[in-house]
N, C-alpha and C positions, 0 to 999 in steps of 0.2 A: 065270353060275353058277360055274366055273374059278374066276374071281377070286373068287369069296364065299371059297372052301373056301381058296384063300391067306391071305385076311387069316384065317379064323380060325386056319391051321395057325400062320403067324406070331406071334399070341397069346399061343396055348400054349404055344409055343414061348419066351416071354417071360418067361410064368409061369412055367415051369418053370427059368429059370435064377437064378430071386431066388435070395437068399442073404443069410438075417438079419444083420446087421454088429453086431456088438459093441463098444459103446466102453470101453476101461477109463480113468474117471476119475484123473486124481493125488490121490494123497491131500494132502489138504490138512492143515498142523500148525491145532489149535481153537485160534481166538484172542478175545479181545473185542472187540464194537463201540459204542463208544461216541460220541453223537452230542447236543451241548447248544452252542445259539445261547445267547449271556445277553449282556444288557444296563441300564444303571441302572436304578433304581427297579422293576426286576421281579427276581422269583423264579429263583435256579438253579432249570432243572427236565433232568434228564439222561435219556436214551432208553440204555437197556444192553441190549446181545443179544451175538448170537455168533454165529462163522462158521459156513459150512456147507457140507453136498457139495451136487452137483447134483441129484440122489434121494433128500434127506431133506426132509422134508416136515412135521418135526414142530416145535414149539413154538420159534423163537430166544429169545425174549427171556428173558432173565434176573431173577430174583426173591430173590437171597439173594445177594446181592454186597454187599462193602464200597467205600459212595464217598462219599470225604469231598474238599472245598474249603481249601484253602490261599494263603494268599498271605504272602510274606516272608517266608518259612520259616517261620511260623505258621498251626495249623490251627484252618480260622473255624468249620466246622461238618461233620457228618455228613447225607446225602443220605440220607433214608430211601424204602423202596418202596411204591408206593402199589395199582398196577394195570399189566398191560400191558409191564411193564421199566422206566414210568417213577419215575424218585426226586428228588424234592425236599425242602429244608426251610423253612418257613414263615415265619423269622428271622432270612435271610440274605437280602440284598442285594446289588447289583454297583452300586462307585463307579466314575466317568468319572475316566482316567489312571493306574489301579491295574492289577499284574499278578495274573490269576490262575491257580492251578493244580488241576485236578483227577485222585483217582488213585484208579483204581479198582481191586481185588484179588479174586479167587477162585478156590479151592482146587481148583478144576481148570483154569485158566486163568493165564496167562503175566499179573501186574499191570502195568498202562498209567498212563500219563498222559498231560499236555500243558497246554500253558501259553497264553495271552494277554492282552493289554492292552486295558483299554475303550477307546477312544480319547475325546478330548476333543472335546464337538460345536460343528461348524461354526458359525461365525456366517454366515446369511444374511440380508444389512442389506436386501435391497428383494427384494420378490414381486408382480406382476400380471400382467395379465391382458387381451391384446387382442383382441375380440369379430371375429368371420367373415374370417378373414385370407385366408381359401383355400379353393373347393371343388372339389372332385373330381368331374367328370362319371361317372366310370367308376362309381362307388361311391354317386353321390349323396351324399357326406356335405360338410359344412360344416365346415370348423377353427378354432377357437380357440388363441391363440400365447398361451404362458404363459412368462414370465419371473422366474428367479429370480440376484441378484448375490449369489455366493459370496464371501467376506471368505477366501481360502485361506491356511492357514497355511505359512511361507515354511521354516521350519525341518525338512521331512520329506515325504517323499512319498503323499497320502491320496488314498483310496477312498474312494467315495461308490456310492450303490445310492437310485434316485427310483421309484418308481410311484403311481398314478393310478389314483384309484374317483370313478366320478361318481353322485354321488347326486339321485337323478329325482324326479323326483310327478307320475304322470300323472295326468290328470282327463277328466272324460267328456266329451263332444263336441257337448253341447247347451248352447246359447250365443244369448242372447238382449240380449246388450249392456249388458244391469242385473245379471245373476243373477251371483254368484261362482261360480269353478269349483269343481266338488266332485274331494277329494285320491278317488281309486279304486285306489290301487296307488303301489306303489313299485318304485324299481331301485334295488338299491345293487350294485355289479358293477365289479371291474377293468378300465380302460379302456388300449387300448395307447398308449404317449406315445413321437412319433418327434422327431427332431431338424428344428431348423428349419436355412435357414442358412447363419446366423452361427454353430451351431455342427458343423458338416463335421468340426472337426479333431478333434472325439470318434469319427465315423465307425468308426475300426478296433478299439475298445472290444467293439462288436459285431459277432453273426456271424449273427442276424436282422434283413438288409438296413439298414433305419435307424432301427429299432426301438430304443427304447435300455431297461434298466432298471439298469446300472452301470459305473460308468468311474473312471479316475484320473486326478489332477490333473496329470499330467506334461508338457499341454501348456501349464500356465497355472501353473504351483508358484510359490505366494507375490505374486497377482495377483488382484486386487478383479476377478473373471471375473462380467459378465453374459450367462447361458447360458439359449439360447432354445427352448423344446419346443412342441410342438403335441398337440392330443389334439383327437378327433371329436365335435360335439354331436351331445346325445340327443335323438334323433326323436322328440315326442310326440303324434302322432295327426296329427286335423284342426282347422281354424279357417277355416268358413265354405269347405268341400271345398276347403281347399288346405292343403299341409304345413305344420307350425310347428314349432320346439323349444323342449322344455321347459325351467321353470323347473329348477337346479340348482345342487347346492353340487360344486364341485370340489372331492376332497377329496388332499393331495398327501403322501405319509409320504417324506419324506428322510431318508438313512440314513448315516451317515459309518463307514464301517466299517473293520473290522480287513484288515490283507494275510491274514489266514491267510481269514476270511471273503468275500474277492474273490476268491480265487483257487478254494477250493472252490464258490464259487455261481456262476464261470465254466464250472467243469466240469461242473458239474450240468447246467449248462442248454447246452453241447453234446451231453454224452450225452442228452437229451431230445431235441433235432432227429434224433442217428442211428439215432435207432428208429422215424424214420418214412421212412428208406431202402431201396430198393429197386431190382431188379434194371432198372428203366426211367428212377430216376431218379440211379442211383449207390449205390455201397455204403457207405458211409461206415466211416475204420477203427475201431476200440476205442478209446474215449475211456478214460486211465487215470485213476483218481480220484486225486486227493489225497490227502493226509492227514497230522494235526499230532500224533496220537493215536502213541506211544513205546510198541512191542510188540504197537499193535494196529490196529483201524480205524475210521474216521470222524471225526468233529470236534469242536473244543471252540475256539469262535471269538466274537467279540463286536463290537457294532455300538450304535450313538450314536444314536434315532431323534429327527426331529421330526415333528411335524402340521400345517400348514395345512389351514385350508377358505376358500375362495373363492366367495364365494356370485354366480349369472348368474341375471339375471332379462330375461325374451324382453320386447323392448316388439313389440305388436303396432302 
């Protein structure tokens, strides 16, 4: 009984020594944030907002700003506001090898710009595609080795940015050797795509073990490079109670992009991993972002894509 009447004097004794803490913020000067991917044959569409304290809580983005597109000291068009901060215009375009700038102004705000070049898109002369290369006990899963030969241009040093959606069709699981399978569903879903390999000396590109989604040419500049990925087939059900995978299109978007565009989508996706840090598995420090935006924050970066699709069909 002694010891009860300790812990609880200790307690109170706990409670009674808080003491609210106060933090006072630095004020921060308001600036804009401006943040717009563009690339050929699509639409400028620009995202505008604005700094902020840690305690405000109300509305960023911005709705009565001026933002217009330029390039060669000529002004192509005016960004108008639609919804939400973002502003586009319906008649403007982005050519591949062309610089461009955008500058946006507001009478409470410091006006920004920033400048970049589309880059010109890769030629990749051969893409396939090697069926059950490798399976995984731990995971159960099966690998497919997909192969694509980059044609690298020799005169400068490029970024690239690959990921992977596999598109599925499962079908029900009565099967009687005559009947076709009936389509019940679909998956269309990002799949992770790691290095095989022959390509290792991408390795330090990334900092999710061998995960890749973008790298530079710098080990291969100006070299007809055939670089080899892997991605996991999709599980579809049963076939006479035992596993099969399904019919699917690998669907592949390659992206040659800008340095201003590598370098922010590098940081990004650090600062992602340090927010799942913890006191058991490490802290990780403050990822500082980037940025090409003059006076202000965010980005205004450009990238070259293409498409493949890959279609795997299971022979039972």
């Amino acid at each position: 009984m002694k010891n009860y009447f300790i812990i609880i004097a200790i307690i109170l004794f706990a409670t009674a020594c808080q003491k609210p803490l106060e933090i006072n913020y630095p004020e921060q000067e308001p600036a804009l944030v401006v943040n717009c991917l563009f690339s050929p044959d699509s639409l400028f569409v620009a995202r505008i907002s604005r700094t902020t304290q840690t305690d405000d809580s109300t509305d960023l983005s911005i709705s009565d700003a001026n933002c217009e597109i330029w390039s060669d000291g000529e002004k192509l068009a005016t960004l108008t506001h639609s919804e939400n901060g973002f502003y586009s215009n319906p008649n403007l375009t982005a050519e591949a090898g062309k610089a461009y700038t955008i500058k946006v102004s507001h009478t409470d705000y410091p006006s920004v710009s920033a400048t970049d070049t589309v880059p010109e898109q890769t030629i990749i002369s051969e893409i396939y595609t090697e069926y059950f290369t490798r399976y995984d006990p731990m995971g159960e899963d099966h690998f497919n080795k997909l192969y694509l030969k980059i044609n690298d241009n020799p005169n400068k040093i490029d970024f690239y940015q690959i990921r992977t959606r596999v598109l599925t069709l499962y079908i029900d699981k009565e099967w009687d050797g005559d009947t076709t399978w009936t389509i019940i569903d679909t998956l269309n879903e990002y799949s992770p795509i790691y290095l095989s390999n022959n390509s290792l000396l991408l390795r330090d590109e990334d900092i999710d073990e061998n995960k890749l989604t973008f790298f530079s040419d710098k080990y291969f500049n100006g070299n007809n490079t055939l670089l080899g990925f892997e991605y996991s087939l999709p599980f579809g059900g049963s076939h006479n109670d035992e596993g099969y995978h399904s019919d699917h299109d690998l669907i592949i978007e390659f992206k040659t992009i800008s340095n201003q565009y590598y370098n922010y989508t590098k940081q990004i996706k650090m600062h992602v991993y340090s927010q799942y840090s913890d006191l058991y598995i490490g802290m990780s420090d403050p990822v500082q972002m980037t940025t090409n935006i003059k006076n202000g924050y965010g980005i205004f970066a450009a990238y070259n894509p293409q498409i493949f699709i890959l279609h795997y069909e299971n022979e039972f």
